[in-house]
C-alpha positions as CSV (number, residue, x, y, z in Angstrom):
1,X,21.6,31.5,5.5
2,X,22.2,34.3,7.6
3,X,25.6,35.6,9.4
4,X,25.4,36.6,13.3
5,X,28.8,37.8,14.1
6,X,31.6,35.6,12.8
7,X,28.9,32.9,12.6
8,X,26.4,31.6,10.2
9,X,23.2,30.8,11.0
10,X,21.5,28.1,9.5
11,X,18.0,27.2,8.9
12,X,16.8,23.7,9.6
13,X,15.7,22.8,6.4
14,X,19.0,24.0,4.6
15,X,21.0,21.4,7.2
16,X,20.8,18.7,4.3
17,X,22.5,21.1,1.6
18,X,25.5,22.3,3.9
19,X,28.6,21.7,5.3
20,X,28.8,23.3,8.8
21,X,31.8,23.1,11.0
22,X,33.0,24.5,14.4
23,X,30.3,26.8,16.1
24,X,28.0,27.2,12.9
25,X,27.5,23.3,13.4
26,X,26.3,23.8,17.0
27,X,26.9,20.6,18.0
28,X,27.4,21.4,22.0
29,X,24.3,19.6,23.4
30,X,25.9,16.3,21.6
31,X,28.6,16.1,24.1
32,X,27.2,15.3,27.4
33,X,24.9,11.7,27.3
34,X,22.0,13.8,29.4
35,X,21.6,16.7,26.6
36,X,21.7,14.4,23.3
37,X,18.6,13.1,23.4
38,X,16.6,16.2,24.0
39,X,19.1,18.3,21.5
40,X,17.7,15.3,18.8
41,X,14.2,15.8,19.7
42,X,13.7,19.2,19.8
43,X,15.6,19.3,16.4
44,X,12.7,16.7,15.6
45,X,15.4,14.8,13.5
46,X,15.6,10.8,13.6
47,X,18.9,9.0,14.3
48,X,19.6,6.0,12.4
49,X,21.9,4.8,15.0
50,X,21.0,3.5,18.3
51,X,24.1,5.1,19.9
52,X,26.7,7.5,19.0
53,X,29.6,6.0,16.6
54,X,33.2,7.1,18.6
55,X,35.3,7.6,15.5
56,X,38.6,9.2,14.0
57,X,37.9,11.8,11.8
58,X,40.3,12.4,8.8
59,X,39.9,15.1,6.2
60,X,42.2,15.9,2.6
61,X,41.0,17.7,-0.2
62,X,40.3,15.0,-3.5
63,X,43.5,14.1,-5.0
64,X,41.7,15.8,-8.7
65,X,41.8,19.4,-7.1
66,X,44.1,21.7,-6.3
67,X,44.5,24.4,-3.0
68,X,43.2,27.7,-4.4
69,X,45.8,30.4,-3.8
70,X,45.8,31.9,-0.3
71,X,43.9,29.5,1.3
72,X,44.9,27.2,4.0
73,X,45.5,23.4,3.4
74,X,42.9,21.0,5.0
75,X,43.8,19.6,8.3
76,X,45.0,16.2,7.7
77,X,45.1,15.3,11.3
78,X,42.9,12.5,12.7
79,X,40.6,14.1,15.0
80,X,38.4,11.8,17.8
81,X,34.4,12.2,18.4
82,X,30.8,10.7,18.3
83,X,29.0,10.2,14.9
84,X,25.6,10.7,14.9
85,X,23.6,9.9,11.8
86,X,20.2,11.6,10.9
87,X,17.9,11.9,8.8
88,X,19.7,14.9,7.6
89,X,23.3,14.8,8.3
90,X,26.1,12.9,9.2
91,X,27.0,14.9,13.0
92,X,30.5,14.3,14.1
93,X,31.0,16.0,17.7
94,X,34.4,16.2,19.6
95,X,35.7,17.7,23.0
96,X,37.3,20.1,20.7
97,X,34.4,22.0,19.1
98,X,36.6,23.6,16.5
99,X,36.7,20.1,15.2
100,X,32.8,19.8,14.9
101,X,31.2,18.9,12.0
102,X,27.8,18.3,10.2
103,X,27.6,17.1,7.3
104,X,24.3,17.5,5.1
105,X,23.0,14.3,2.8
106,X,23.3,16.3,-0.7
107,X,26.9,17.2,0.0
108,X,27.7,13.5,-0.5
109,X,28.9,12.6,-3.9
110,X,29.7,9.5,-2.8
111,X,30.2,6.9,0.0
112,X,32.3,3.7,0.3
113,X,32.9,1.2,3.0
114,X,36.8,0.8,2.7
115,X,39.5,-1.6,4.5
116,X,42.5,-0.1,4.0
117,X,44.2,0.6,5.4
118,X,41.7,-0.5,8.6
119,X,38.1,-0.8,8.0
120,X,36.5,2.8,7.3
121,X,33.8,4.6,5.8
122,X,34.9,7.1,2.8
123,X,33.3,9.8,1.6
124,X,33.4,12.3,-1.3
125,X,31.7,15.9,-0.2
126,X,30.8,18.9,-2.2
127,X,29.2,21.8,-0.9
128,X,27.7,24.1,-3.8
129,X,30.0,26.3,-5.3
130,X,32.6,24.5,-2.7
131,X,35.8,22.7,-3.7
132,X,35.1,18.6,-3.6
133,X,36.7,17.1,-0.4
134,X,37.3,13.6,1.3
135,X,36.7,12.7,5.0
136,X,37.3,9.1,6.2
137,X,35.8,8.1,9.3
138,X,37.4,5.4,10.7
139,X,35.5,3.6,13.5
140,X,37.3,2.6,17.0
141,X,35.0,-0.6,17.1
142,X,35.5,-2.2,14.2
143,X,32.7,-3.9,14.3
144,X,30.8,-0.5,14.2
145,X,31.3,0.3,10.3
146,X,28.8,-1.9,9.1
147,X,25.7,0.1,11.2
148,X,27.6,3.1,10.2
149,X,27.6,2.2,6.2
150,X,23.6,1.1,6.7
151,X,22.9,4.2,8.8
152,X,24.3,6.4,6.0
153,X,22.3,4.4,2.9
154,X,19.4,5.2,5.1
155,X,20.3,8.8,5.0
156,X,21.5,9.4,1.4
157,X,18.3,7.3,0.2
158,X,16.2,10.2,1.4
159,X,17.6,13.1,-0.2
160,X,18.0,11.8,-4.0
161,X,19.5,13.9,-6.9
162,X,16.5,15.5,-9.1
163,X,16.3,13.3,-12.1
164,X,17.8,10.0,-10.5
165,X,15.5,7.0,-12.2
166,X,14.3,4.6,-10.4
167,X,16.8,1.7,-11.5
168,X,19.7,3.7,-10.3
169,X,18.3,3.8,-6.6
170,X,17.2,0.2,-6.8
171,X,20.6,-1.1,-7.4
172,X,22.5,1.6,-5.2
173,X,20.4,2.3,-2.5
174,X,20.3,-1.0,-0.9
175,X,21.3,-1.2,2.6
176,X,23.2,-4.5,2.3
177,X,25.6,-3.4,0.0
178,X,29.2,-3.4,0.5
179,X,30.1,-0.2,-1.8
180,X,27.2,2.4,-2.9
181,X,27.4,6.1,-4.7
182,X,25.2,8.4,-3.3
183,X,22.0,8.6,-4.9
184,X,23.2,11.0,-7.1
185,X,24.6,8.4,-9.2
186,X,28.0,7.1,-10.3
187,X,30.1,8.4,-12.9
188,X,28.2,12.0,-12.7
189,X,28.3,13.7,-10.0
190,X,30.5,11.3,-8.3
191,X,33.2,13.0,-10.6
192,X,34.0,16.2,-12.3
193,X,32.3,17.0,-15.6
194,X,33.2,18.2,-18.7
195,X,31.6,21.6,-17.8
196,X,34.1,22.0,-14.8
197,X,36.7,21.1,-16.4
198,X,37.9,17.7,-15.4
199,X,40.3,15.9,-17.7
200,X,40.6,12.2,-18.7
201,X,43.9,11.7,-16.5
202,X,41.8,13.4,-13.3
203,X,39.2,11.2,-14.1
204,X,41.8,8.1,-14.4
205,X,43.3,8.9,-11.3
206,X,40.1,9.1,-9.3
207,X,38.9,5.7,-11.4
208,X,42.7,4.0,-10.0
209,X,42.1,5.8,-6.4
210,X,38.6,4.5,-6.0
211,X,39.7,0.5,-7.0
212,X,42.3,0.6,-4.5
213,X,39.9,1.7,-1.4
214,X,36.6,-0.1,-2.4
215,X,35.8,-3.2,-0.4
216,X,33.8,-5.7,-2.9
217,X,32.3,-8.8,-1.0
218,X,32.8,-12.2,-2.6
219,X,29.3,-12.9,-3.9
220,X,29.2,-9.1,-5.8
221,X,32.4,-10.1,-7.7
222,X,32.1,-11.0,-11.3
223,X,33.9,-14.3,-12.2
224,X,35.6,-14.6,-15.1
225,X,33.3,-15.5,-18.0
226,X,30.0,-15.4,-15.5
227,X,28.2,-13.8,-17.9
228,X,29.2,-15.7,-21.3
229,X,26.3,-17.4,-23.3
230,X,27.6,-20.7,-24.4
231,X,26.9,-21.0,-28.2
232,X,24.8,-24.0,-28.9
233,X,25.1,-26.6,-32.3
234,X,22.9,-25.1,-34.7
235,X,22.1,-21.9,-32.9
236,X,23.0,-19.9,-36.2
237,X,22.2,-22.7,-38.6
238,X,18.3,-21.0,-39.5
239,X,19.7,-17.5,-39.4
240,X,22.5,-18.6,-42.4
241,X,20.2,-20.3,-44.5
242,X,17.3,-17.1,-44.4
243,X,20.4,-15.2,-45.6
244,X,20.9,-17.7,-48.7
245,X,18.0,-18.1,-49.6
């Protein structure tokens, strides 16, 4: 990463492992229907979408970390634009390009379909050596979320976390599912560590905040006693007469 001026420069095959926003996410070509698709295949960078997403864009920093000293707060203002979904980054493109945003696949901690309170997309980001943050994007047409939630499987599925077994990505990485952590895996890097200094409360409070957004479809719910083996007449009877003898 290099800096021209007062703006970074990025190289295309660092656009999966940063967060770039305003001019560094250079994002003008997206906002006029004749440039997009030449700005995507020059960029040589597939689209998981068949159209741009129009979306609100909202941004806070997660409720476990606190605004260093000095620095500004994170706009909390809903901000309009297209989403475009690659095979690299989540691309969010307004009128307003100081609002412009792309969003690289390993940033994502994790990433929820959520319906309060409207049907959205949530996501937990963290740039290296960054603060974590949360962006909801909150599409206009409703009926938009799920393609949105498949699109981003798609795009998390192909940047997985070093050291991610097999079993993990089976049962996360399906495109069908309702609520999925990124392929990094839930409960690690999904949440603070030890290491960095998370506590049991901040992880409570993350645990409480996550139970209230997630969206759990009927047939993925666990009914009480689902899983209970009933014990059958005689079932122990051999094992307590080995013991006697």
């Amino acid at each position: 990463m290099t800096e021209e001026g007062n703006m970074f420069m990025v190289n295309e095959d660092q656009f999966p492992h940063v967060i770039l926003r305003e001019e560094a996410a250079d994002l003008s070509a997206l906002k006029t229907i004749d440039s997009q698709q030449a700005f995507l295949e020059q960029r040589g960078d597939p689209v998981f979408v068949a159209s741009p997403i129009a979306c609100r864009l909202e941004w806070q920093r997660s409720s476990s970390e606190e605004k260093p000293a000095g620095e500004t707060e994170v706009n909390k203002e809903d901000v309009t634009g297209n989403v475009f979904i690659s095979s690299s980054q989540i691309l969010f493109a307004c009128e307003d390009a100081s609002n412009d945003v792309a969003i690289g696949a390993t940033c994502i901690l994790m990433h929820a379909m959520t319906e309060e309170p409207e049907l959205s997309i949530y996501l937990q980001l963290q740039e290296d050596g960054c603060e974590t943050l949360e962006a909801t994007f909150t599409p206009l047409d409703s009926n938009m979320c799920q393609d949105f939630f498949n699109a981003l499987c798609k795009l998390v599925s192909l940047h997985p976390c070093d050291g991610d077994d097999d079993e993990g990505d089976e049962m996360f990485g399906q495109e069908d599912m309702i609520w999925a952590p990124a392929s990094r895996g839930f409960g690690t890097d999904a949440f603070e560590d030890e290491e960095r200094g998370a506590t049991d409360d901040e992880r409570q409070a993350m645990l409480d905040r996550l139970d209230s957004i997630l969206v759990v479809q009927p047939e993925y719910e666990i009914q009480e006693g689902q899983f209970d083996d009933p014990i059958l007449d005689g079932q122990f009877e051999d094992a307590e007469e080995s013991g006697d003898q």
